[in-house]
Structures are given as C-alpha cells and as structure tokens.
VMD Tcl script that builds the backbone (N, CA, C; Angstrom):
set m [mol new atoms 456]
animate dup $m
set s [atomselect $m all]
$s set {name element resname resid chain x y z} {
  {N N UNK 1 A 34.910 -14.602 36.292}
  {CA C UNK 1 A 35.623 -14.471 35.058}
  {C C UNK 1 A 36.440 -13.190 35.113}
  {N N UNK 2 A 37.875 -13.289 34.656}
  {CA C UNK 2 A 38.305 -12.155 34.509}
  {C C UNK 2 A 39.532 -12.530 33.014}
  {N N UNK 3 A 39.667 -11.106 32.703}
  {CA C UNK 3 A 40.591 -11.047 31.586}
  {C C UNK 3 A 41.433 -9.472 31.793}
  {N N UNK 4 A 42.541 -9.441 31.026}
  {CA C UNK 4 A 43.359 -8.799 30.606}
  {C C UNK 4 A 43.409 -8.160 29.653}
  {N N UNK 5 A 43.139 -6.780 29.166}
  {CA C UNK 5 A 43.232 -6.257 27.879}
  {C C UNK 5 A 44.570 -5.910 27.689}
  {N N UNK 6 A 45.041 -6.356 26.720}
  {CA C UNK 6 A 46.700 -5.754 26.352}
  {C C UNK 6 A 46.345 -4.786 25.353}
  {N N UNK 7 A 45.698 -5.160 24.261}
  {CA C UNK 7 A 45.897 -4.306 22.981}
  {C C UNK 7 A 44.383 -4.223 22.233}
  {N N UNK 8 A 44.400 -3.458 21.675}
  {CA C UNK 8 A 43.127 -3.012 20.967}
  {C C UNK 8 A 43.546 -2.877 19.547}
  {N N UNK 9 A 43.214 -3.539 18.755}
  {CA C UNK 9 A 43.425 -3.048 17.167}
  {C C UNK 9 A 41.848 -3.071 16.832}
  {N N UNK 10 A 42.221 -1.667 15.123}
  {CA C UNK 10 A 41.306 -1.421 14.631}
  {C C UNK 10 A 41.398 -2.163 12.954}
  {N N UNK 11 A 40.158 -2.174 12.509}
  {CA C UNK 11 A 40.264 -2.316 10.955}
  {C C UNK 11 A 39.514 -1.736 10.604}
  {N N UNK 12 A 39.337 -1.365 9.773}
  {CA C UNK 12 A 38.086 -0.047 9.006}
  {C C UNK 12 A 37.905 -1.257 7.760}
  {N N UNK 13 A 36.430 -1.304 7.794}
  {CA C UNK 13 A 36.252 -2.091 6.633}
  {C C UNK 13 A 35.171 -1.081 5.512}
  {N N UNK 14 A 35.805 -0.737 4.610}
  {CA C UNK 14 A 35.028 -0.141 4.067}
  {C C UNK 14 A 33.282 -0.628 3.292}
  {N N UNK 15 A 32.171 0.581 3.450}
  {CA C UNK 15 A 30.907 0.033 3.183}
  {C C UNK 15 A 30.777 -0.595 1.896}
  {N N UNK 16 A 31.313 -0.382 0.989}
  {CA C UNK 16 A 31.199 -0.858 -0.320}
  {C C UNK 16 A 31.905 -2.654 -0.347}
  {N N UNK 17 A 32.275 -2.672 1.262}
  {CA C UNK 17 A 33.329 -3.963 0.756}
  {C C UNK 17 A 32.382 -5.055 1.779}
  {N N UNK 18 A 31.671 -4.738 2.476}
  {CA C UNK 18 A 30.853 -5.533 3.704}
  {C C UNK 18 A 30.285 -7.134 2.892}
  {N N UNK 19 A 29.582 -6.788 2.211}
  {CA C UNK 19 A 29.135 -7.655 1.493}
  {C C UNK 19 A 30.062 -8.952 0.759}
  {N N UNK 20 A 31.127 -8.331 0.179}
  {CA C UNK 20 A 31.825 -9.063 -0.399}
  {C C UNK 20 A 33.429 -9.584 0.541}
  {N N UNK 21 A 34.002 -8.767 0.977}
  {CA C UNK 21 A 35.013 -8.701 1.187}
  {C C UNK 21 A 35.309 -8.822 2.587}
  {N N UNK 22 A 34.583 -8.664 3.508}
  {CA C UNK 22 A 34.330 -8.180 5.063}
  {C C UNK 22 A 35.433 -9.327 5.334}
  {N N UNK 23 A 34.925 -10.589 5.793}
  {CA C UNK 23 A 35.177 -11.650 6.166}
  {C C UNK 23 A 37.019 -12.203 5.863}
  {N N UNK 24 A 37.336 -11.822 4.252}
  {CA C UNK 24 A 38.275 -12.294 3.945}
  {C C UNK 24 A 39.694 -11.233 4.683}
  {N N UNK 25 A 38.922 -9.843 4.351}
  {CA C UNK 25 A 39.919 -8.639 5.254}
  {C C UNK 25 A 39.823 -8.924 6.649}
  {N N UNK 26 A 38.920 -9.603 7.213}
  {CA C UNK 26 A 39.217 -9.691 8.843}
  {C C UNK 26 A 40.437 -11.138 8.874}
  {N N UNK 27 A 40.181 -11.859 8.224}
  {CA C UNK 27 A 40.802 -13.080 8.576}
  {C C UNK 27 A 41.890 -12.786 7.865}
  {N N UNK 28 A 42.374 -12.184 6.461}
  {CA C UNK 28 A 43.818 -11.696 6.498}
  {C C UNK 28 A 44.762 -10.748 7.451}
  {N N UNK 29 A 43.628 -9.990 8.338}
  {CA C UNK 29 A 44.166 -9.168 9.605}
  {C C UNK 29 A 44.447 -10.182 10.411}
  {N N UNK 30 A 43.541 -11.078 10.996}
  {CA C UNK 30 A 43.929 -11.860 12.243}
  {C C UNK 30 A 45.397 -13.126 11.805}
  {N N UNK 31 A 45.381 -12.689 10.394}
  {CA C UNK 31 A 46.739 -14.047 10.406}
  {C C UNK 31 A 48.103 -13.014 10.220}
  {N N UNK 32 A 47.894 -11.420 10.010}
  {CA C UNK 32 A 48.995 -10.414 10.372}
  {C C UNK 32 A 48.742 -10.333 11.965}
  {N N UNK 33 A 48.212 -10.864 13.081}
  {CA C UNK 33 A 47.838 -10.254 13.671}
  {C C UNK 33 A 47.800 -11.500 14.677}
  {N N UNK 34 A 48.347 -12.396 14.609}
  {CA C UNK 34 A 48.211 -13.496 15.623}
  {C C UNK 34 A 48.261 -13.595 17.395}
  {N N UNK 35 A 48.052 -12.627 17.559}
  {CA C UNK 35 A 47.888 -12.523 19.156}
  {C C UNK 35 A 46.095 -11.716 19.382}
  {N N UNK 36 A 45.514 -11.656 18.178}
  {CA C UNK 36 A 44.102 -11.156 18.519}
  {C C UNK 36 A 43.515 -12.378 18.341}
  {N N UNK 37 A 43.179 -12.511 19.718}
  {CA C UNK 37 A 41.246 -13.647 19.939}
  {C C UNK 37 A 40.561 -13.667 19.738}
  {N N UNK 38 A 40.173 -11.978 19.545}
  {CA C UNK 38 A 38.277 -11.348 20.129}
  {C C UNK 38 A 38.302 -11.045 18.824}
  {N N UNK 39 A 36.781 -10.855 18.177}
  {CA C UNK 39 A 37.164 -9.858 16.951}
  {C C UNK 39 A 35.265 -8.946 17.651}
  {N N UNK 40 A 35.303 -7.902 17.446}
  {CA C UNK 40 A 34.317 -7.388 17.970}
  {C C UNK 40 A 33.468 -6.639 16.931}
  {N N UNK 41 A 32.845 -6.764 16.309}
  {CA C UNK 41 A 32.081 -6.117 15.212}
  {C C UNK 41 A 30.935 -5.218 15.591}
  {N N UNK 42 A 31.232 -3.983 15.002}
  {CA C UNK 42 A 30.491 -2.566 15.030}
  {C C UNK 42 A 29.011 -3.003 15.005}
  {N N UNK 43 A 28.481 -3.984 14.358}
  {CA C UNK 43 A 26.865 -4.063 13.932}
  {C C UNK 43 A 26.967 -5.660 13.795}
  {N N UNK 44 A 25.899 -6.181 13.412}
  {CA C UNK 44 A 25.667 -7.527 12.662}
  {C C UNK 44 A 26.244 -7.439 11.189}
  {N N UNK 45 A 26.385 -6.708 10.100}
  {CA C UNK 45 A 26.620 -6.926 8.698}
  {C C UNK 45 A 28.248 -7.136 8.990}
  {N N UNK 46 A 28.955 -6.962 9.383}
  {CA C UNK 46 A 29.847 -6.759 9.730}
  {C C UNK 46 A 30.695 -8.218 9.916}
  {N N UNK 47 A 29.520 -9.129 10.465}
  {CA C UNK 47 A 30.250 -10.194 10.636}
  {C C UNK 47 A 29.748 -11.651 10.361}
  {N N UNK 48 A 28.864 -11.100 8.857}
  {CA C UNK 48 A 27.886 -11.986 8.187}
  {C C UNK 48 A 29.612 -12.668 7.055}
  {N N UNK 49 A 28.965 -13.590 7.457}
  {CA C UNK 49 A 30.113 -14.541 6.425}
  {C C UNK 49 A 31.380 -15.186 7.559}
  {N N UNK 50 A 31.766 -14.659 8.089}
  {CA C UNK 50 A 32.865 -14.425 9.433}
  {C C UNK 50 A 33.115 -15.711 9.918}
  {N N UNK 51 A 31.800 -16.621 10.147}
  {CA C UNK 51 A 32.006 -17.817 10.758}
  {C C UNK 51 A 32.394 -18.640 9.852}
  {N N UNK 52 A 32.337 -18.664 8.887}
  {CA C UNK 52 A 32.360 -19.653 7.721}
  {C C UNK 52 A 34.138 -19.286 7.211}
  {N N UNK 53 A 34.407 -18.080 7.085}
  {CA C UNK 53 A 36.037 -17.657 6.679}
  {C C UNK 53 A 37.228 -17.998 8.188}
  {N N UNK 54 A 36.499 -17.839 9.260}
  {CA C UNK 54 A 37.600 -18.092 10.143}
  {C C UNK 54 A 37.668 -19.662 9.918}
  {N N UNK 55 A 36.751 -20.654 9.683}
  {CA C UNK 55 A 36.372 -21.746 10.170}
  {C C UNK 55 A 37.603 -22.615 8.646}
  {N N UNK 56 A 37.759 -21.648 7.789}
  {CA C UNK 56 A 37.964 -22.388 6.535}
  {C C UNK 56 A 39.758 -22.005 6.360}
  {N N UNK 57 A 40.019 -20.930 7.243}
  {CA C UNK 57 A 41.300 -20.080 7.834}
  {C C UNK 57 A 42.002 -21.413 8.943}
  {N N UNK 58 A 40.953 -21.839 9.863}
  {CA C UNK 58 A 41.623 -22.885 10.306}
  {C C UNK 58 A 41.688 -21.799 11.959}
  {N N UNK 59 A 40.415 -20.783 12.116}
  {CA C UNK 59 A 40.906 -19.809 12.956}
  {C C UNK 59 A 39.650 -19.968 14.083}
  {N N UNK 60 A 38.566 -20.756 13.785}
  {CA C UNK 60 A 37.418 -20.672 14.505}
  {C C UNK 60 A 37.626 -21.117 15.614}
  {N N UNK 61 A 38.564 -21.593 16.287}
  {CA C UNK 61 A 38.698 -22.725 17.343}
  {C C UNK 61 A 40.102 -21.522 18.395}
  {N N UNK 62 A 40.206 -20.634 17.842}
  {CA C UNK 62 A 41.589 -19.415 18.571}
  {C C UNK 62 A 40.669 -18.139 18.664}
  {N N UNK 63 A 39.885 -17.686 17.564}
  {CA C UNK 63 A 38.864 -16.511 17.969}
  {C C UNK 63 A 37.657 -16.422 18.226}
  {N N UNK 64 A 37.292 -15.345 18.883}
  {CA C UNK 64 A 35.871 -15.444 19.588}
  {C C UNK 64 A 35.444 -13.784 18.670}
  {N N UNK 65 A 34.403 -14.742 18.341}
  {CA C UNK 65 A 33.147 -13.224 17.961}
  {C C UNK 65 A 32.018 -12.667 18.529}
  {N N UNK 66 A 32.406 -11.412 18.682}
  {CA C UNK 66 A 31.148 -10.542 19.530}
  {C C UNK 66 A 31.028 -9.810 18.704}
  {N N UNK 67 A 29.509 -9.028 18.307}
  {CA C UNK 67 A 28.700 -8.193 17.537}
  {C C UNK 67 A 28.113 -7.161 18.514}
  {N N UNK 68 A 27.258 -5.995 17.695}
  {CA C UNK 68 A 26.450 -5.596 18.539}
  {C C UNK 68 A 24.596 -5.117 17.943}
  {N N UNK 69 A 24.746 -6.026 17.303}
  {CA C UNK 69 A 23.266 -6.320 16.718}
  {C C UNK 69 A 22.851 -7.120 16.111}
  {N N UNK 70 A 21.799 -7.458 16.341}
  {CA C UNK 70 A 21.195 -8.828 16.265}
  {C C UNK 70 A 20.272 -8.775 14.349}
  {N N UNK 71 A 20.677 -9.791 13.894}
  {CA C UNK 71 A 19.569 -10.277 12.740}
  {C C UNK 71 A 19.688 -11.310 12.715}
  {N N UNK 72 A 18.540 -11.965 12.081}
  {CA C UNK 72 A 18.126 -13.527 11.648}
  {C C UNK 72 A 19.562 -14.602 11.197}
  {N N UNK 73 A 20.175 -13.588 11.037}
  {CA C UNK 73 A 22.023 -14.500 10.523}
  {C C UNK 73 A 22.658 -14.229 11.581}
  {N N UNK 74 A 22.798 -13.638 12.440}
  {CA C UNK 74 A 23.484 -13.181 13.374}
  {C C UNK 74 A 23.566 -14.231 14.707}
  {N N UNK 75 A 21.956 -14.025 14.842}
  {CA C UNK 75 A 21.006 -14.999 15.729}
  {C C UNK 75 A 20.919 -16.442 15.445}
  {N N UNK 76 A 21.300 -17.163 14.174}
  {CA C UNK 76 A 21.786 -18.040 14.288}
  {C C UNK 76 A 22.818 -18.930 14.321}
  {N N UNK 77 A 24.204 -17.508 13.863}
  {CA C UNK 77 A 25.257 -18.017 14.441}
  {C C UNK 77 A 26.042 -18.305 15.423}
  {N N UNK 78 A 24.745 -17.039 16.351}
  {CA C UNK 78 A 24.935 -16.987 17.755}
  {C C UNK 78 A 24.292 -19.099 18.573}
  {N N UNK 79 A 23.413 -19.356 17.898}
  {CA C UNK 79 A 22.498 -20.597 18.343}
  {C C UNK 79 A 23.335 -21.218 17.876}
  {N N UNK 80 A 23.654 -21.453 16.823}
  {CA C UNK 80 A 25.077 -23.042 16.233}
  {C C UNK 80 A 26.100 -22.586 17.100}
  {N N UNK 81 A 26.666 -21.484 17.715}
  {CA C UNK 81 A 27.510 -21.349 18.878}
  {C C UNK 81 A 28.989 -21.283 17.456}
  {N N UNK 82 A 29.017 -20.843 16.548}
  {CA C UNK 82 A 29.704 -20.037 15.463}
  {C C UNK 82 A 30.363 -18.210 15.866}
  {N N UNK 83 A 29.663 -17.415 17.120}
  {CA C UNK 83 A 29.791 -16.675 17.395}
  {C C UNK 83 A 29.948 -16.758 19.341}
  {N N UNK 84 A 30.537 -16.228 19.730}
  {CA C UNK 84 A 30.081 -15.951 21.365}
  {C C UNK 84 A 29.147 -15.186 21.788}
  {N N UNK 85 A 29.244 -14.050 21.670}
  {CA C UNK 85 A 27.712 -13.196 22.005}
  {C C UNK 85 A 27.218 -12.154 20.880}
  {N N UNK 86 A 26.395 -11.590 21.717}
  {CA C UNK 86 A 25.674 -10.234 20.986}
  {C C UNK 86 A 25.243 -9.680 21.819}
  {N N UNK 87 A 25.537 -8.333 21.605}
  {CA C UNK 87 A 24.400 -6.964 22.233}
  {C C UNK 87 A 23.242 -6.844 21.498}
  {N N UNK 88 A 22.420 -7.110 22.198}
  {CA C UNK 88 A 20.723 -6.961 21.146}
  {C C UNK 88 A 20.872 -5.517 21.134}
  {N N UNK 89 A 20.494 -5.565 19.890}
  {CA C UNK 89 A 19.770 -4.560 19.223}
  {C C UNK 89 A 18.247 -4.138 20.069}
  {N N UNK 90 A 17.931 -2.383 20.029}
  {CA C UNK 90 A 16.539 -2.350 20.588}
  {C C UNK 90 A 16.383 -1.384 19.385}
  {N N UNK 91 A 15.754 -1.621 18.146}
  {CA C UNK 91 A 15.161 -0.648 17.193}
  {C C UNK 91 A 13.930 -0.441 17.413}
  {N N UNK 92 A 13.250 -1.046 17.947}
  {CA C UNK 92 A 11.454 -1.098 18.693}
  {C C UNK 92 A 11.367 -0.580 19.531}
  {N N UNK 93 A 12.458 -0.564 20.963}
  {CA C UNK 93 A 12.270 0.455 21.762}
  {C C UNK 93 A 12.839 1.585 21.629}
  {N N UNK 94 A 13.962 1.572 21.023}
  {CA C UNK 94 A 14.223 3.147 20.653}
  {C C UNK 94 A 13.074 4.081 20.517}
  {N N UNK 95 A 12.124 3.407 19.476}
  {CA C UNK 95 A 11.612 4.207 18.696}
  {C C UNK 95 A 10.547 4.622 19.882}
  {N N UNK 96 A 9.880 3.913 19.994}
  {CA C UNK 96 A 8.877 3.918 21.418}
  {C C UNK 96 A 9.454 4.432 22.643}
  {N N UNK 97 A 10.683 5.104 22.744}
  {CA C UNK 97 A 11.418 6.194 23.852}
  {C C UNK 97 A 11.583 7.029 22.930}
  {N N UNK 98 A 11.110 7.554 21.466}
  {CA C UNK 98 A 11.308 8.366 21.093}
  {C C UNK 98 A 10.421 9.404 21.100}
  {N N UNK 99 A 9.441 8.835 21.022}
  {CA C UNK 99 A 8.072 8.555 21.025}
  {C C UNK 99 A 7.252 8.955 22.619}
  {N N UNK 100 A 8.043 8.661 23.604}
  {CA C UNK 100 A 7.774 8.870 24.866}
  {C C UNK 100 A 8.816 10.608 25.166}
  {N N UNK 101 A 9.689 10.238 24.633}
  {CA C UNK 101 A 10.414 11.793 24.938}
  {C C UNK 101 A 9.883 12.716 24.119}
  {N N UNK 102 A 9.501 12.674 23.181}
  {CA C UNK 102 A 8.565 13.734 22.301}
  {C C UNK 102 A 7.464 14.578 22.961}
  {N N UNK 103 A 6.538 13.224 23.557}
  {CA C UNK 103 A 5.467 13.325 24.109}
  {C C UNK 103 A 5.756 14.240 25.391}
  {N N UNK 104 A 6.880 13.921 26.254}
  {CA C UNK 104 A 7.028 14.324 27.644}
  {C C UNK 104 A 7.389 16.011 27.469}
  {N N UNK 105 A 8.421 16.379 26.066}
  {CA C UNK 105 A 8.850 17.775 25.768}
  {C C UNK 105 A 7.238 18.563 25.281}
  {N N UNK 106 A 6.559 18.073 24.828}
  {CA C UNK 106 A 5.766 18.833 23.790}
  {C C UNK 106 A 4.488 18.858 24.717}
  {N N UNK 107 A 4.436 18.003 25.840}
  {CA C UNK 107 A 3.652 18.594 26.793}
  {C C UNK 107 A 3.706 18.860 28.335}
  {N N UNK 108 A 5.245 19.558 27.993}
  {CA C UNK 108 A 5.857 20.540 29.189}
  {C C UNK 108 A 6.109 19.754 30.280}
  {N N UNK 109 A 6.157 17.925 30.098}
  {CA C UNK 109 A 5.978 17.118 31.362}
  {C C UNK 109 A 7.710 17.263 31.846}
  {N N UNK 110 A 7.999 16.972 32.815}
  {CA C UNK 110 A 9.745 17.136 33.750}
  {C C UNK 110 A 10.073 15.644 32.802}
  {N N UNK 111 A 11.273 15.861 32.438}
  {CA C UNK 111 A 11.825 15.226 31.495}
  {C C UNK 111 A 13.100 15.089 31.820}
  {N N UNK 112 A 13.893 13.788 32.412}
  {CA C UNK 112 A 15.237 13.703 32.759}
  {C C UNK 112 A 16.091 12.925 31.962}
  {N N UNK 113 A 17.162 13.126 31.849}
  {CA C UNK 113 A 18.118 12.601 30.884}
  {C C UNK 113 A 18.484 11.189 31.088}
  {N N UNK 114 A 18.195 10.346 32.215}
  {CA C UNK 114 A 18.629 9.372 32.627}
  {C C UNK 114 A 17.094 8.736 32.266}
  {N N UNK 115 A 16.306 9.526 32.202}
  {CA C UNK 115 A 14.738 8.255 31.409}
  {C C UNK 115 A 15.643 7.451 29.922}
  {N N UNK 116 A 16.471 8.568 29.339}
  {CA C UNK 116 A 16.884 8.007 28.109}
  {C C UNK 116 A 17.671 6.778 28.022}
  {N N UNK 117 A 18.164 5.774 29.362}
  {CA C UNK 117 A 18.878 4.803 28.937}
  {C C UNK 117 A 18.001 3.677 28.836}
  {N N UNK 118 A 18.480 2.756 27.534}
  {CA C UNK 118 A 18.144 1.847 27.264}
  {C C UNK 118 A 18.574 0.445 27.731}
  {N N UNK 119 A 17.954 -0.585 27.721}
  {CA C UNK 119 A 18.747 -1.484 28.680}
  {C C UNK 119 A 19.690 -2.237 27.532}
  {N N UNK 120 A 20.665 -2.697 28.132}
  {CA C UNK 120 A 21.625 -3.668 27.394}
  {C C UNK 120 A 21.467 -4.976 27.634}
  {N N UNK 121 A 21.233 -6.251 26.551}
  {CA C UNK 121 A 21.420 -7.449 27.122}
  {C C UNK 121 A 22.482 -8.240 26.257}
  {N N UNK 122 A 23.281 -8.650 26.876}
  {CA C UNK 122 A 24.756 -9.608 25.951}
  {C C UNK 122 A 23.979 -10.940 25.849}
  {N N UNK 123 A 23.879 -11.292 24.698}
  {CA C UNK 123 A 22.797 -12.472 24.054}
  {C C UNK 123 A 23.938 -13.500 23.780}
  {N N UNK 124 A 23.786 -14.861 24.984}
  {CA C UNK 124 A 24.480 -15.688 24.289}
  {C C UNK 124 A 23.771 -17.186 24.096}
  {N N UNK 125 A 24.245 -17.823 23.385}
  {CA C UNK 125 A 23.405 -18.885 22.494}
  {C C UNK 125 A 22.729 -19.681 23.411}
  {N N UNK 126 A 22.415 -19.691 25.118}
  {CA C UNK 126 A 21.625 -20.116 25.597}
  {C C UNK 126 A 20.541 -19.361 25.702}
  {N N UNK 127 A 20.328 -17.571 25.684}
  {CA C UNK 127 A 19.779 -16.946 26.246}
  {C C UNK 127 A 19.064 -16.313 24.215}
  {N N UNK 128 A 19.801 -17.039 23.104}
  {CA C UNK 128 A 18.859 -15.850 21.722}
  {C C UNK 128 A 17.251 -16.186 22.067}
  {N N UNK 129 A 16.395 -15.739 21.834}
  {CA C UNK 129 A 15.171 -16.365 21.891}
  {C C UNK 129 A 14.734 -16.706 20.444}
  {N N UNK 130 A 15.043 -15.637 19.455}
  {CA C UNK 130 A 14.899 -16.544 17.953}
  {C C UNK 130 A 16.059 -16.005 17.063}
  {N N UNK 131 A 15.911 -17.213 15.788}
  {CA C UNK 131 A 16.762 -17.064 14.832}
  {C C UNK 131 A 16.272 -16.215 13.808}
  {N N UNK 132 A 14.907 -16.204 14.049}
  {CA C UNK 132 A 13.404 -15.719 12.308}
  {C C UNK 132 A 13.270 -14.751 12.682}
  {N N UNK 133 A 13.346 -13.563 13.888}
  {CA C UNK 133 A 12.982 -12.440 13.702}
  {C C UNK 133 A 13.562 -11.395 15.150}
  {N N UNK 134 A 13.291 -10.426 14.909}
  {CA C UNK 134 A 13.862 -9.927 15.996}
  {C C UNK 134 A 12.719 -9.697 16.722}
  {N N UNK 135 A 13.640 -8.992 18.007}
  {CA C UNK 135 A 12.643 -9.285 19.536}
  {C C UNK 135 A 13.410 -8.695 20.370}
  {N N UNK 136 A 12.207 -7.954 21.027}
  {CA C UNK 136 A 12.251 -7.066 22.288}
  {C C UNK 136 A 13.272 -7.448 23.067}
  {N N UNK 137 A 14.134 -6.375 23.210}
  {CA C UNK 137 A 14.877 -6.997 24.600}
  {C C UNK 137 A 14.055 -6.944 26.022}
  {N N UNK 138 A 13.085 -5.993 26.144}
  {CA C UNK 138 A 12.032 -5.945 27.032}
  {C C UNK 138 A 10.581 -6.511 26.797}
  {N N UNK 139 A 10.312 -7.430 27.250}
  {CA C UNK 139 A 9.274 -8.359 26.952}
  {C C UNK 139 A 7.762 -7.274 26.971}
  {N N UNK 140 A 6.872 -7.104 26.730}
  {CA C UNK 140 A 6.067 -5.966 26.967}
  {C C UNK 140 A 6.090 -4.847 26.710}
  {N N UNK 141 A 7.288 -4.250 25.940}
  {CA C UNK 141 A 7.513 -2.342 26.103}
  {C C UNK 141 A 6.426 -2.195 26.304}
  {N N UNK 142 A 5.943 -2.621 24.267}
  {CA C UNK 142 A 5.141 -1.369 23.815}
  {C C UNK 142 A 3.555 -1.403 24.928}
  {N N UNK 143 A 2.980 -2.602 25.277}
  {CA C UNK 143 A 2.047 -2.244 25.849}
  {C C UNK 143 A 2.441 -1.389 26.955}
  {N N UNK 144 A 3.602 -1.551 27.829}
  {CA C UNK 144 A 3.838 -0.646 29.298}
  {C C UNK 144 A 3.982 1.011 28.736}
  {N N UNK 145 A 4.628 1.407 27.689}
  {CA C UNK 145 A 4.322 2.661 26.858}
  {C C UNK 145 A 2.564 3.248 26.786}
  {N N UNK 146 A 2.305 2.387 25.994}
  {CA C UNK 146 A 0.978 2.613 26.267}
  {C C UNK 146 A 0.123 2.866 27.490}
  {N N UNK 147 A 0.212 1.797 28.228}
  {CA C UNK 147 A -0.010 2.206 29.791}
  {C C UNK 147 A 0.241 3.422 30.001}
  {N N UNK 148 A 1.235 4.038 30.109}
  {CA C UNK 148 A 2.032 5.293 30.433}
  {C C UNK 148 A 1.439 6.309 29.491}
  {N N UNK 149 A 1.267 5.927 28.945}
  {CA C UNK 149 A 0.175 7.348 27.715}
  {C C UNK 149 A -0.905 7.083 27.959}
  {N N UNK 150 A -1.494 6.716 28.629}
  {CA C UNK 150 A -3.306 6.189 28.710}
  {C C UNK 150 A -4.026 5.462 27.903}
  {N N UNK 151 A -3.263 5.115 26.706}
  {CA C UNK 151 A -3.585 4.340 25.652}
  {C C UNK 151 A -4.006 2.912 26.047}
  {N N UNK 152 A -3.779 2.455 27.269}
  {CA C UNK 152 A -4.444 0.998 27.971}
  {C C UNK 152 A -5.513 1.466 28.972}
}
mol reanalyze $m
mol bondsrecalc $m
mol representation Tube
mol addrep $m
C-alpha cells in the first residue's frame, strides 16, 4: 500500500460544540473542502455522530475515518465498518507504566527513557476485539507488571 500526502487541513472544533455540533462542522468542512478523503480525529468524542452525518451528506462512500481512541461507540463503528481504523487507546497500561516508573525512581532502580514507550495498535474492524468495553492492547499487562514487582 502506498499513498500520497498533498495537503493537511485543520478544523478546531470547539469543546462546548463536540456533543452537538461536531459532526455537522466536519461535514460542512468536507463539502468546502472537496478534495479531503481522510478525516482523522484527535480522540473518539470527536467522531461520535460522524458516521451517521457523512452517510446522510451523501459523503460516506468518498471519506475514510480514522480516530485515535477507542470507546464502546467508536468500537462499533469501527465493527459495522462505518469508520476505517483506530489507534487503541492504552488507559490501563499507561497507568500500570506509571506505576512501574514510580516504583523504578523511588527505589533508585536504572530507569531508561525508552522503557516509557507504549505499544501502538491501528484497530481495524477485523482485528476490534469488543464493542462493550475496552481492552488491553497487551493481553496480560497487568499480571506481567506484577510479575515484575514480585507481586506473582
């Protein structure tokens, strides 16, 4: 697979408008804006409603949606195939590398900056595992954490 980036546009959608308005300001951008495909959304709230306004725009079938976090709406627009992908979200392991870097500073253990990356997985509607809840992008952290603290 390969592609071409020509152009990058932005829209700032303001927080007070996500809820209500998100959807209708993206799809009045993409019809000023008829050479954008992709629409790429900062988070999941971002692009709650989205499938339903491009689809009613007459636009679902010319743009592709990518997110970069996963919720129960997200995850199933990703499964009806309403969206193209997602970057999962890791709020479980964050926290549990937060949790591990704490531990490693506060008891003087060698601590490298590259322990801190998290893995990335682009979630597409063959690969969501659910629509009802979220989920590890790493199958096991928290017990292998534990392991690693002696806690197993």
């Amino acid at each position: 697979m390969s592609f071409s980036l020509t152009s990058v546009f932005s829209l700032v959608i303001p927080a007070n408008s996500l809820a209500t308005q998100a959807p209708s300001l993206v799809v009045s951008y993409l019809r000023a804006h008829p050479s954008i495909n992709y629409v790429v959304g900062a988070f999941g709230d971002v692009v709650s409603g989205l499938p339903a306004a491009l689809a009613a725009a007459g636009l679902a079938n010319r743009v592709k949606v990518v997110t970069f976090s996963q919720n129960p709406e997200v995850d199933t627009y990703l499964k009806d195939g309403q969206i193209s992908a997602l970057v999962g979200d890791v709020p479980f392991e964050v926290d549990a590398q937060a949790m591990d870097t704490l531990a490693r500073i506060f008891t003087g253990e060698k601590y490298e900056a590259n322990q801190n990356d998290l893995p990335q997985w682009i979630i597409t509607k063959k690969t969501v595992p659910s629509t009802t809840e979220y989920f590890p992008l790493v199958a096991g952290y928290l017990a292998q954490y534990e392991a690693l603290w002696g806690l197993r």
